[in-house]
Gaussian input, Z-matrix of N, CA and C with variables (Angstrom, degrees):
# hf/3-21g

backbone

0 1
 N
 C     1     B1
 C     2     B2     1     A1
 N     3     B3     2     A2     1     D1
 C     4     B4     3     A3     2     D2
 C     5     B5     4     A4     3     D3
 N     6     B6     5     A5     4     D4
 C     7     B7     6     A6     5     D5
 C     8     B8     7     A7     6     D6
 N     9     B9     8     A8     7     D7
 C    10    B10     9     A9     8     D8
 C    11    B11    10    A10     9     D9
 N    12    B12    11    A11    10    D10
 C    13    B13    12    A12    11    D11
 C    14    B14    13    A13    12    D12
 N    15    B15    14    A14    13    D13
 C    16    B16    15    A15    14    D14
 C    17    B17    16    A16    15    D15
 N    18    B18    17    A17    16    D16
 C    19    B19    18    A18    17    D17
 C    20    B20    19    A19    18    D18
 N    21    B21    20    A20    19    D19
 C    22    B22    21    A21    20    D20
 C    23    B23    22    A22    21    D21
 N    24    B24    23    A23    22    D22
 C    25    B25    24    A24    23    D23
 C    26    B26    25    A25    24    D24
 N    27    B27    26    A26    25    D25
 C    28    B28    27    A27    26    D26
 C    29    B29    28    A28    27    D27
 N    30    B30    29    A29    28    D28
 C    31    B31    30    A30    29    D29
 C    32    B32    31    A31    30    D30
 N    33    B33    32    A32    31    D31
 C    34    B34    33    A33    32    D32
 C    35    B35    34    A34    33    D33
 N    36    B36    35    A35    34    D34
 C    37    B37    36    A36    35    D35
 C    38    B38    37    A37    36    D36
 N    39    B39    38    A38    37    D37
 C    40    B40    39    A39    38    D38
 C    41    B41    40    A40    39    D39
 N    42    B42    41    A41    40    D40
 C    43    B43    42    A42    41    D41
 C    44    B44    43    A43    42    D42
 N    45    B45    44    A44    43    D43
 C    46    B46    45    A45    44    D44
 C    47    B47    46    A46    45    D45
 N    48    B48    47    A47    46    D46
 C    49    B49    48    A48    47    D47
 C    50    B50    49    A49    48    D48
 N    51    B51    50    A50    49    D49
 C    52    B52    51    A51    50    D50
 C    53    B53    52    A52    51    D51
 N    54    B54    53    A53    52    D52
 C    55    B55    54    A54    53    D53
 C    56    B56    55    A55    54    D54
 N    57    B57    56    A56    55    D55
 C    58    B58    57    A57    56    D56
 C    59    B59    58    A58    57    D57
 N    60    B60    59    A59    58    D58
 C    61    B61    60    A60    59    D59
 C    62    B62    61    A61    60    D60
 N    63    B63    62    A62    61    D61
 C    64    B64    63    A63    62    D62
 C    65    B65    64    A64    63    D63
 N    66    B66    65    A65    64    D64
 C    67    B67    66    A66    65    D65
 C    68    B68    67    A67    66    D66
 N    69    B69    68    A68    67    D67
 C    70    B70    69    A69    68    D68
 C    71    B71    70    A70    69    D69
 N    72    B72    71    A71    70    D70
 C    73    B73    72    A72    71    D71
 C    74    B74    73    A73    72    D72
 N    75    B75    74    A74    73    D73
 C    76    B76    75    A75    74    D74
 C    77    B77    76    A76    75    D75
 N    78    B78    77    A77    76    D76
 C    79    B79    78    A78    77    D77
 C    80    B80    79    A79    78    D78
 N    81    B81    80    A80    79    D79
 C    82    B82    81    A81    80    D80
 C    83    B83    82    A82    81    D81
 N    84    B84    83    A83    82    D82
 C    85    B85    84    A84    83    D83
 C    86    B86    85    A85    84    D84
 N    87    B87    86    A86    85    D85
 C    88    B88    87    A87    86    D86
 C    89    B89    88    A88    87    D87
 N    90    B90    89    A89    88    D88
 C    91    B91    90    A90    89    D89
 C    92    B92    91    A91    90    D90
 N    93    B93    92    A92    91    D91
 C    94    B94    93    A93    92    D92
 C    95    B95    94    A94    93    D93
 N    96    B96    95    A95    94    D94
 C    97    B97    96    A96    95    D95
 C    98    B98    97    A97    96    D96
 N    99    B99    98    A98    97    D97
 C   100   B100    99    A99    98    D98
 C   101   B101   100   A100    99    D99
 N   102   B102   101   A101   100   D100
 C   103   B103   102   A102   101   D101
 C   104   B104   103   A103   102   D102
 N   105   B105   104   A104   103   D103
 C   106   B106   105   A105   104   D104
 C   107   B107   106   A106   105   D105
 N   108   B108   107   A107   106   D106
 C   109   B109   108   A108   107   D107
 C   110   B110   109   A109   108   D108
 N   111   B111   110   A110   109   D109
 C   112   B112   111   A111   110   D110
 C   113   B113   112   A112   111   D111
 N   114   B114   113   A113   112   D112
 C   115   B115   114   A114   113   D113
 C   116   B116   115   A115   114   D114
 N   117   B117   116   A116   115   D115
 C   118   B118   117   A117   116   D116
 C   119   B119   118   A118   117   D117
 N   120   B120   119   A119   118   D118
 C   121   B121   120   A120   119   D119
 C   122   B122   121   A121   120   D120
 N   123   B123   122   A122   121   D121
 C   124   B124   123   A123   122   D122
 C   125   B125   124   A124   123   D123
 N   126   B126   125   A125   124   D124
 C   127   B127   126   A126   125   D125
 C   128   B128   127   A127   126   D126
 N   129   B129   128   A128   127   D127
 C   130   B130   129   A129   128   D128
 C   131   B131   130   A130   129   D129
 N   132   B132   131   A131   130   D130
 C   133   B133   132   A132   131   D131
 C   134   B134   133   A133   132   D132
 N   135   B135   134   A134   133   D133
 C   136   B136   135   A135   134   D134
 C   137   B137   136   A136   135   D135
 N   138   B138   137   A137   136   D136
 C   139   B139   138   A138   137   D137
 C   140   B140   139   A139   138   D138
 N   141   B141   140   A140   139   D139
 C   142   B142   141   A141   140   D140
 C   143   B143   142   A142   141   D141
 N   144   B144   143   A143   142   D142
 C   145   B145   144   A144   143   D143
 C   146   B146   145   A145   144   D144
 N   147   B147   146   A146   145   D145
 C   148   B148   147   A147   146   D146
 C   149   B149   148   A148   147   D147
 N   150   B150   149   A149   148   D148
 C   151   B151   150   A150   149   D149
 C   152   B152   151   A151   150   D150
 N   153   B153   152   A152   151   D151
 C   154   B154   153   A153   152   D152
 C   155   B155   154   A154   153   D153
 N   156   B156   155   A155   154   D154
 C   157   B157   156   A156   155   D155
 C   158   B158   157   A157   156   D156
 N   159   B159   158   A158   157   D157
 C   160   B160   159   A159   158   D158
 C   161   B161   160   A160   159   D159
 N   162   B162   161   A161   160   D160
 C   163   B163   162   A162   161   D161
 C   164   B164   163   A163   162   D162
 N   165   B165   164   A164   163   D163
 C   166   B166   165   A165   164   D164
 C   167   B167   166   A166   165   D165
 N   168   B168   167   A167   166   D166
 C   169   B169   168   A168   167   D167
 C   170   B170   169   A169   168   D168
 N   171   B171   170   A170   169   D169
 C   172   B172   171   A171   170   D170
 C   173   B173   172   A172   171   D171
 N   174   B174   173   A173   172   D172
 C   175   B175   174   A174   173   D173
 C   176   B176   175   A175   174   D174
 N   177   B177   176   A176   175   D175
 C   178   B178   177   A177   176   D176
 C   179   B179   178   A178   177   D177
 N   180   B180   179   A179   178   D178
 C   181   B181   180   A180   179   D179
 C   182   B182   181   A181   180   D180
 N   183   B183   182   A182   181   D181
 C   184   B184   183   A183   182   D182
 C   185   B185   184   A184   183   D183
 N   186   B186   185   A185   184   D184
 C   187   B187   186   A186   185   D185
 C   188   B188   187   A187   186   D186
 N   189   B189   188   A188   187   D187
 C   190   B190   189   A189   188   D188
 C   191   B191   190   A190   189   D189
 N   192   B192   191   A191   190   D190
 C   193   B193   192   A192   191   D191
 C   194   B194   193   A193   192   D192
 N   195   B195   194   A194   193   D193
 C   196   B196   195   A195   194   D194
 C   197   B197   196   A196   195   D195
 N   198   B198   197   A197   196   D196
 C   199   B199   198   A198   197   D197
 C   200   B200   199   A199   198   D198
 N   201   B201   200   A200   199   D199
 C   202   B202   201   A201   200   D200
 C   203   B203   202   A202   201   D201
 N   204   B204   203   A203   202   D202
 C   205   B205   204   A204   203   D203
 C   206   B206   205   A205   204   D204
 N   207   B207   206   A206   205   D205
 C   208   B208   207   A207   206   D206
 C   209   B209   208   A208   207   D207
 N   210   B210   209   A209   208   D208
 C   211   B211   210   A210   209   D209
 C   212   B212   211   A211   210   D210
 N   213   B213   212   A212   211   D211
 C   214   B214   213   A213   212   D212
 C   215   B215   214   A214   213   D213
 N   216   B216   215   A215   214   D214
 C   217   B217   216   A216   215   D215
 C   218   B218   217   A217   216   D216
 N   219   B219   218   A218   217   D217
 C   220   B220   219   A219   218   D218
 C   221   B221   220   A220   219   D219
 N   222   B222   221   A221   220   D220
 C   223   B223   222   A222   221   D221
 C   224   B224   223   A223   222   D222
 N   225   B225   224   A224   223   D223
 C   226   B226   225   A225   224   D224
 C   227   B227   226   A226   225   D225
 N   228   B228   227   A227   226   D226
 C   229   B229   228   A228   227   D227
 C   230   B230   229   A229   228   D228
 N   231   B231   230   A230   229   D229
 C   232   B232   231   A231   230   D230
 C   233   B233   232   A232   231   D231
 N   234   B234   233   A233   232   D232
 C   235   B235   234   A234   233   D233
 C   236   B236   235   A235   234   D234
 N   237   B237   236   A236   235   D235
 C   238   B238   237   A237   236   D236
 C   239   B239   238   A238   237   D237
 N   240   B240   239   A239   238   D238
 C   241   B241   240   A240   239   D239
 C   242   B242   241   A241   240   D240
 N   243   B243   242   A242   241   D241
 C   244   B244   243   A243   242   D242
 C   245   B245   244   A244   243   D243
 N   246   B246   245   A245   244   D244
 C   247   B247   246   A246   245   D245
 C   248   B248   247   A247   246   D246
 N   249   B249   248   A248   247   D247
 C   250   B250   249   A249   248   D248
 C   251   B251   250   A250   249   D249
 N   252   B252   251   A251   250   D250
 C   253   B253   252   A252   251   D251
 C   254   B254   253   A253   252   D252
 N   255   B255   254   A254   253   D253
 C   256   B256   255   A255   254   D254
 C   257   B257   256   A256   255   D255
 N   258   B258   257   A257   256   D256
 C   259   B259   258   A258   257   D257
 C   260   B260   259   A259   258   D258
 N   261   B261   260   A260   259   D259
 C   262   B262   261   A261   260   D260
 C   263   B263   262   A262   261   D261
 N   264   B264   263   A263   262   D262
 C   265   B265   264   A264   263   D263
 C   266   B266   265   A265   264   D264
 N   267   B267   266   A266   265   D265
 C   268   B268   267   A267   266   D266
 C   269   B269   268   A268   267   D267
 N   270   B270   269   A269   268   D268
 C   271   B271   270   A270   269   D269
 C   272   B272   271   A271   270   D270
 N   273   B273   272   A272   271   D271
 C   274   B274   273   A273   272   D272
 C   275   B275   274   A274   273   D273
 N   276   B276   275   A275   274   D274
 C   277   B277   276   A276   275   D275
 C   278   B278   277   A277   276   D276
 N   279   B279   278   A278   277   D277
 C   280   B280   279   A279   278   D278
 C   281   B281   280   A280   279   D279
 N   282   B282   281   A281   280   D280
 C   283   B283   282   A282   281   D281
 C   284   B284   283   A283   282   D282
 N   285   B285   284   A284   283   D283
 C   286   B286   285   A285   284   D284
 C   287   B287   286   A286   285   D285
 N   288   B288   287   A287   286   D286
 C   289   B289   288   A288   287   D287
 C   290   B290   289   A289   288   D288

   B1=1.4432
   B2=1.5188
   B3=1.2539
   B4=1.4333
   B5=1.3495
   B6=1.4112
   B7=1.2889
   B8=1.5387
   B9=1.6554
   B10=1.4142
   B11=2.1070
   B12=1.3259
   B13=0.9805
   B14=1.3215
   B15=1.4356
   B16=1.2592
   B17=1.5642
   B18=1.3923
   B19=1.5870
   B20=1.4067
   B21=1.3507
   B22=1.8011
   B23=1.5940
   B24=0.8776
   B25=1.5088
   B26=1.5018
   B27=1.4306
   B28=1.9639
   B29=1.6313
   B30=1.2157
   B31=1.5343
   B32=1.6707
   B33=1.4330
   B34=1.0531
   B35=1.8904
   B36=1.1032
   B37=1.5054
   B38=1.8476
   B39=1.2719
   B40=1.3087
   B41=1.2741
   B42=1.4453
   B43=1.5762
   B44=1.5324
   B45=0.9967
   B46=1.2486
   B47=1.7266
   B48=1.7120
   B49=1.2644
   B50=1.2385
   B51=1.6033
   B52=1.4265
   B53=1.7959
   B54=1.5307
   B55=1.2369
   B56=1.7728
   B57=0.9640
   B58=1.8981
   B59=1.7679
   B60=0.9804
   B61=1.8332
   B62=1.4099
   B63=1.9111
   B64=1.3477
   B65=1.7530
   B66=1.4847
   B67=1.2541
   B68=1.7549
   B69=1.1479
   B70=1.1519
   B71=1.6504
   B72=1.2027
   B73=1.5122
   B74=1.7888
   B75=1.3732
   B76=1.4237
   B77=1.8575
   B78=1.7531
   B79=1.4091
   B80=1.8466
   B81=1.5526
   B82=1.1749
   B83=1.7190
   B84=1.1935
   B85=1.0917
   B86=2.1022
   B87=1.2267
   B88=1.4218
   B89=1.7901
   B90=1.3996
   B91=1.8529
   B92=1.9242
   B93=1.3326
   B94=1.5670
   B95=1.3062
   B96=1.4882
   B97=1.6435
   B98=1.9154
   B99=1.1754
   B100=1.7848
   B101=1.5572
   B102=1.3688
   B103=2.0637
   B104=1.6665
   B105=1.3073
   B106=1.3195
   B107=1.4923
   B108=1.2984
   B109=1.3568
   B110=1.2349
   B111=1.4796
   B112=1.8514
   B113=1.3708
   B114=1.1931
   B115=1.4648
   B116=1.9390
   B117=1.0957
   B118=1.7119
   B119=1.1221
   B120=1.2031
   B121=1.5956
   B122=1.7923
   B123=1.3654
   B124=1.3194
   B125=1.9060
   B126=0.9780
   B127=1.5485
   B128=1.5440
   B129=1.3788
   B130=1.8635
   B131=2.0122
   B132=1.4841
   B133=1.3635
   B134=1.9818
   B135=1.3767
   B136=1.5416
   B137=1.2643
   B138=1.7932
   B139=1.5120
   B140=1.3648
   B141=1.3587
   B142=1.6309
   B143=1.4338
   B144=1.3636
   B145=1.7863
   B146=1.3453
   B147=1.5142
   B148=1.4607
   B149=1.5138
   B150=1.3284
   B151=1.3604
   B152=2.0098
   B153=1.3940
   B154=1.3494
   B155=1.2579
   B156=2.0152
   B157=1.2119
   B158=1.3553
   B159=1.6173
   B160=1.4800
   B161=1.7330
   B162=1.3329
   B163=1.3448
   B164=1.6470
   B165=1.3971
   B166=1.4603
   B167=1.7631
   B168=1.4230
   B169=1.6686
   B170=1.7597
   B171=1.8456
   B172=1.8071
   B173=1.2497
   B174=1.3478
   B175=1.3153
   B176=2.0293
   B177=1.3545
   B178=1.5464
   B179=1.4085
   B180=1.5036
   B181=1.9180
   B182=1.7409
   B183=1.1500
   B184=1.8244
   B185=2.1033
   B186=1.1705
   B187=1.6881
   B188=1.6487
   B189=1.3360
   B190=1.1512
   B191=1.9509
   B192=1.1917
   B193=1.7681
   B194=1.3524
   B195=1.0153
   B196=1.2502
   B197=1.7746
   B198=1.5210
   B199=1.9131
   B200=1.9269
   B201=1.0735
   B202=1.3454
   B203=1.2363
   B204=1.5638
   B205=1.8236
   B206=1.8998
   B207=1.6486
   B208=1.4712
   B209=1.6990
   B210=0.9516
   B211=1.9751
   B212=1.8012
   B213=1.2788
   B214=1.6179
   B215=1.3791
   B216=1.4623
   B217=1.7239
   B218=1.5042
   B219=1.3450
   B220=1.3420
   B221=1.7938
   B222=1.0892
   B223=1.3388
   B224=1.5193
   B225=1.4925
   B226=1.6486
   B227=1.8236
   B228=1.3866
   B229=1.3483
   B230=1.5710
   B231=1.2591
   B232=1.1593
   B233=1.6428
   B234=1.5682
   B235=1.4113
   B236=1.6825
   B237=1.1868
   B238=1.7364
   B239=1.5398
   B240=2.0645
   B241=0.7726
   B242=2.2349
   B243=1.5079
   B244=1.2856
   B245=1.5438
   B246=1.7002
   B247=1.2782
   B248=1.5104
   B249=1.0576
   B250=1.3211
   B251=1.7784
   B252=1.8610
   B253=1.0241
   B254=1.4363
   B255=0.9804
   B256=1.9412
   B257=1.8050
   B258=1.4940
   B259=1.7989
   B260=1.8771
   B261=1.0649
   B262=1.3624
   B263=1.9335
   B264=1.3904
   B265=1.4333
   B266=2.1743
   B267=1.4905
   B268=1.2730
   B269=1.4445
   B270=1.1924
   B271=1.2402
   B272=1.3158
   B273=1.2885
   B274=1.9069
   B275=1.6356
   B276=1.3060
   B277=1.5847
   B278=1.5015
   B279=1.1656
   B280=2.3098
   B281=0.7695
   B282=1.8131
   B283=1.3071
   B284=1.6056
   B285=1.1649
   B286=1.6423
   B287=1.5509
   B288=1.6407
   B289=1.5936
   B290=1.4053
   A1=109.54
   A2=117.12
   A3=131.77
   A4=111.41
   A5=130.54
   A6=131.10
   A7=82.16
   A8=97.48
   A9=99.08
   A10=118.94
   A11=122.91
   A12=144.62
   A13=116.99
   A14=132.09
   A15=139.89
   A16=95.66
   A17=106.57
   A18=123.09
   A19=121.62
   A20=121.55
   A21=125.32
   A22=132.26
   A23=130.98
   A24=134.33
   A25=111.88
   A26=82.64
   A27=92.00
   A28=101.67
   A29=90.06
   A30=116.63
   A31=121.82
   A32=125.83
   A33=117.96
   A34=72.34
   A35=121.09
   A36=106.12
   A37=99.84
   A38=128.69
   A39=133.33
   A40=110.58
   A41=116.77
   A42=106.52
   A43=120.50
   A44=140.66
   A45=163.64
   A46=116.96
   A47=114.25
   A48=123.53
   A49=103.52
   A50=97.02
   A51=100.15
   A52=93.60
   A53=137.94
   A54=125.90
   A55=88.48
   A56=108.46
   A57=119.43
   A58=118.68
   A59=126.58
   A60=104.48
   A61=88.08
   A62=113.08
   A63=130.98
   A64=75.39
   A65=88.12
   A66=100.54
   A67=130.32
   A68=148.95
   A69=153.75
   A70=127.36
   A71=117.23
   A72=103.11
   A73=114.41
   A74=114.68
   A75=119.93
   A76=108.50
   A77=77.26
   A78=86.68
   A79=100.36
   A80=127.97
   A81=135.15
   A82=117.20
   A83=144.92
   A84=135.57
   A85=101.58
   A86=105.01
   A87=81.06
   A88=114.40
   A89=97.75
   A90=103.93
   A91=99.54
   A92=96.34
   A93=115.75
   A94=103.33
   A95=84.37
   A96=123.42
   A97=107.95
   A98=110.97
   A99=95.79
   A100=106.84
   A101=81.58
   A102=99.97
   A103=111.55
   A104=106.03
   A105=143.31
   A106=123.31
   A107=119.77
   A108=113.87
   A109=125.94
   A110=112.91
   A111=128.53
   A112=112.64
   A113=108.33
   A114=121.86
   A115=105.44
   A116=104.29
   A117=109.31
   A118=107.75
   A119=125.28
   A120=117.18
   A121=129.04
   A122=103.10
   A123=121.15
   A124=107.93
   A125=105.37
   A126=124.81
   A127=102.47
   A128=124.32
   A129=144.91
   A130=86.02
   A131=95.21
   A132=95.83
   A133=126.25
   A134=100.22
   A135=125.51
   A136=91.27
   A137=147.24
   A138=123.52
   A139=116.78
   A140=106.33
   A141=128.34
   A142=89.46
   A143=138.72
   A144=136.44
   A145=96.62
   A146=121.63
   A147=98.54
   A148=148.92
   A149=104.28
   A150=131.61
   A151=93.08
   A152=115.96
   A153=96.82
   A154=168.50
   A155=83.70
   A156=129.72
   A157=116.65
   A158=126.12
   A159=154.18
   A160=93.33
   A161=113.12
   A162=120.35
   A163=109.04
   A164=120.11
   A165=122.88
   A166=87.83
   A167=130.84
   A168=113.42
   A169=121.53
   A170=84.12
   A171=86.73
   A172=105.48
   A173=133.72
   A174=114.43
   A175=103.09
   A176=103.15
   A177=104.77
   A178=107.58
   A179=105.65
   A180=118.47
   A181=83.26
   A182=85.27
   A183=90.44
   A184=90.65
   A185=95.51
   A186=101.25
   A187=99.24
   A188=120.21
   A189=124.90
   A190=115.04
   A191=103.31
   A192=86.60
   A193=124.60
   A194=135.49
   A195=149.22
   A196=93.98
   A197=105.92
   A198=104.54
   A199=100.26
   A200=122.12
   A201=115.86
   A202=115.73
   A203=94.72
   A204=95.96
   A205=97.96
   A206=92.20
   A207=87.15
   A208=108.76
   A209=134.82
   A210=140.42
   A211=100.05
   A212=130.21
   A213=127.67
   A214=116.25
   A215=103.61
   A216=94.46
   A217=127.49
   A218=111.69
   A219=113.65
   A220=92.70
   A221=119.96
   A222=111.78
   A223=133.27
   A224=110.07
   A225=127.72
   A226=109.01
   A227=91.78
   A228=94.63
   A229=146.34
   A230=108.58
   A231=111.52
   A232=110.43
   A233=119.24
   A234=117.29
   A235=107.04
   A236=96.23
   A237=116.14
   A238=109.89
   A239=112.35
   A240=101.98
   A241=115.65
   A242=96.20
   A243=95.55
   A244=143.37
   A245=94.64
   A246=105.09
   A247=130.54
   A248=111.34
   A249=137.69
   A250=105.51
   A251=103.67
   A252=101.50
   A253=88.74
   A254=130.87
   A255=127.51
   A256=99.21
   A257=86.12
   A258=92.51
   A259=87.53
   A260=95.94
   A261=125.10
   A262=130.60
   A263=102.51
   A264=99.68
   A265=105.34
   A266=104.88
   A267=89.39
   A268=98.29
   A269=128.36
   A270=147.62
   A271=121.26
   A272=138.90
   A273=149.30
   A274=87.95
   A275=114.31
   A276=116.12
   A277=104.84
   A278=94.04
   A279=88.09
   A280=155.11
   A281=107.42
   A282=130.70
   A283=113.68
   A284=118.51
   A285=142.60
   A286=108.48
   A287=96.90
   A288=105.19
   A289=109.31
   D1=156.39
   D2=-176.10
   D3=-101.48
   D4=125.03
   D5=-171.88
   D6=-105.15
   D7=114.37
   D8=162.18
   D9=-121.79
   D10=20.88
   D11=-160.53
   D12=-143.33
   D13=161.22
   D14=154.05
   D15=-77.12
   D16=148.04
   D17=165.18
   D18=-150.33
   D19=144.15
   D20=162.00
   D21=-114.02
   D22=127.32
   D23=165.35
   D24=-136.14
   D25=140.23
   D26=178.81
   D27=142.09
   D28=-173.99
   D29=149.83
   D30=-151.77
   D31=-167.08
   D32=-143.10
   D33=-123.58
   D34=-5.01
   D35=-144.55
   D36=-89.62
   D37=166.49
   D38=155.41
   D39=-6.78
   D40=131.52
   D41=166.16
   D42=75.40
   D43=-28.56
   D44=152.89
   D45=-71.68
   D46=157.52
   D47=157.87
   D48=-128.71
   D49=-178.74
   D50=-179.12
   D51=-125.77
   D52=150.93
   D53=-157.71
   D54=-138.49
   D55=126.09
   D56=178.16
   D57=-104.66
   D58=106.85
   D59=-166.60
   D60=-145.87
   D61=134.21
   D62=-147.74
   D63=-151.43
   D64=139.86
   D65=162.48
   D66=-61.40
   D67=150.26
   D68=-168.09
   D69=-137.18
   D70=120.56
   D71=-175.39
   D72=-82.59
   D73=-21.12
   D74=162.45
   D75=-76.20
   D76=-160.70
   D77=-159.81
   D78=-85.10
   D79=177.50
   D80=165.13
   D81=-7.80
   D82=127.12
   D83=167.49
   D84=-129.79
   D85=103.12
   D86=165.98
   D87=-135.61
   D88=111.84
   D89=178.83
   D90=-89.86
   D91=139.11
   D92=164.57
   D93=-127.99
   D94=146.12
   D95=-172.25
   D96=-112.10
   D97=110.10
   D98=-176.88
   D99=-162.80
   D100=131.82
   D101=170.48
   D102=-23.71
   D103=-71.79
   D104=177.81
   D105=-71.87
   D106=4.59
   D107=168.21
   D108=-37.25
   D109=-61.03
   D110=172.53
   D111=-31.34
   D112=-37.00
   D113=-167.65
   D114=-97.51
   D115=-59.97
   D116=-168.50
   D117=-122.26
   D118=22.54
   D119=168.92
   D120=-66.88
   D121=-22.14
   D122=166.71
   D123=-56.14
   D124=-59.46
   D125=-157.74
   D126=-88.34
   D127=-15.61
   D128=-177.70
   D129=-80.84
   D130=-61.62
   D131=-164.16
   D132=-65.77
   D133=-28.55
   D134=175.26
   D135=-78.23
   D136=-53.56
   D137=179.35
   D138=-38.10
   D139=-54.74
   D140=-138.24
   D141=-92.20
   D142=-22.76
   D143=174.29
   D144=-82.95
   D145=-52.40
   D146=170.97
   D147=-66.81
   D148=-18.35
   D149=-173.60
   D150=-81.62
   D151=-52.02
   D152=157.80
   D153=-12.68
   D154=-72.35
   D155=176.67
   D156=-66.64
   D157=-45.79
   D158=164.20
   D159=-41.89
   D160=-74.36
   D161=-160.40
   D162=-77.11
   D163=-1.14
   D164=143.57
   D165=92.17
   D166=-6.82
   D167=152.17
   D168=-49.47
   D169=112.32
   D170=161.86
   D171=-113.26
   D172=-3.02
   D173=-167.47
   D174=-139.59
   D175=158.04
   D176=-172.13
   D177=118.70
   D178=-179.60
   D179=-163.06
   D180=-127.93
   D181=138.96
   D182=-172.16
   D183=-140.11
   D184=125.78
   D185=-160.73
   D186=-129.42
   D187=111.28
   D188=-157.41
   D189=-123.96
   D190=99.07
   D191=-178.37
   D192=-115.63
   D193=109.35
   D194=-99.06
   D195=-135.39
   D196=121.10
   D197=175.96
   D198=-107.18
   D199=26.59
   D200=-166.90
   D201=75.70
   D202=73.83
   D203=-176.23
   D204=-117.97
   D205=155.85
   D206=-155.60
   D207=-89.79
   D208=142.27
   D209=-160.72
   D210=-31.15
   D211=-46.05
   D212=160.75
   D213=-38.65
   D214=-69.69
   D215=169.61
   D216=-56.28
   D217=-23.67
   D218=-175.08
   D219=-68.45
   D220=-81.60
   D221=-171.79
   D222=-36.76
   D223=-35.98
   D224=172.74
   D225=-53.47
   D226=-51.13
   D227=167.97
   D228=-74.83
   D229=-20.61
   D230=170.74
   D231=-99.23
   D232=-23.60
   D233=163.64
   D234=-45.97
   D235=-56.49
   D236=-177.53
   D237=-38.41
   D238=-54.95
   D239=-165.56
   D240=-85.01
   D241=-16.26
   D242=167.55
   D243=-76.81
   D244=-7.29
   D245=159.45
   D246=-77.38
   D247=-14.78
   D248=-158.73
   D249=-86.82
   D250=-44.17
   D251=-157.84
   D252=-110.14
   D253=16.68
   D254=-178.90
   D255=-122.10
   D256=159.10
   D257=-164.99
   D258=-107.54
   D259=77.35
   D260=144.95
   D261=-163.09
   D262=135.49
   D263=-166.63
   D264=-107.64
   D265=37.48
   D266=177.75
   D267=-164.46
   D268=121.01
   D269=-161.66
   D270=-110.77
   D271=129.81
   D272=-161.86
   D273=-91.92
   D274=86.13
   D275=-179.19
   D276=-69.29
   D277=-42.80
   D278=164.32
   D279=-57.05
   D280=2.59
   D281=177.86
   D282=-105.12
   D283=-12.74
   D284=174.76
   D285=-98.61
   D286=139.59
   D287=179.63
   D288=-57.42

């Protein structure tokens, strides 16, 4: 998919992130921000490359801040937020975990 827009999904609250994704003229950029990095940053970063990767984004700034949200939310949300920001409104849900 083509990120051709600014977009948001999330929240800021407990348990939750908040997910930022801006279009980009280079390649993939994605920085995370998280409570819990020390701890799950390995497994934060492998959701969010696959959840990408699935939905076929190579390019854009994908800005992620993270309250300890659990790998489900991680994906809901950034699916959420890449639909939002790509000029397409219909998604092959059978091809995603």
């Amino acid at each position: 998919m083509k990120i051709v827009r600014e977009a948001l999904a999330g929240t800021m609250e407990s348990s939750d992130l908040m997910v930022k994704i801006a279009p980009s003229g280079g390649d993939l950029e994605v920085v995370i921000h998280s409570e819990v990095i020390k701890q799950f940053g390995d497994q934060i970063r492998q959701v969010v490359h696959t959840t990408l990767r699935e939905m076929q984004v190579w390019q854009g700034l994908v800005i992620i801040e993270d309250k300890g949200a659990l790998d489900c939310v991680i994906r809901a949300r950034l699916q959420s937020a890449v639909l939002r920001a790509a000029d397409e409104t219909e998604i092959d849900w059978g091809k995603l975990q």
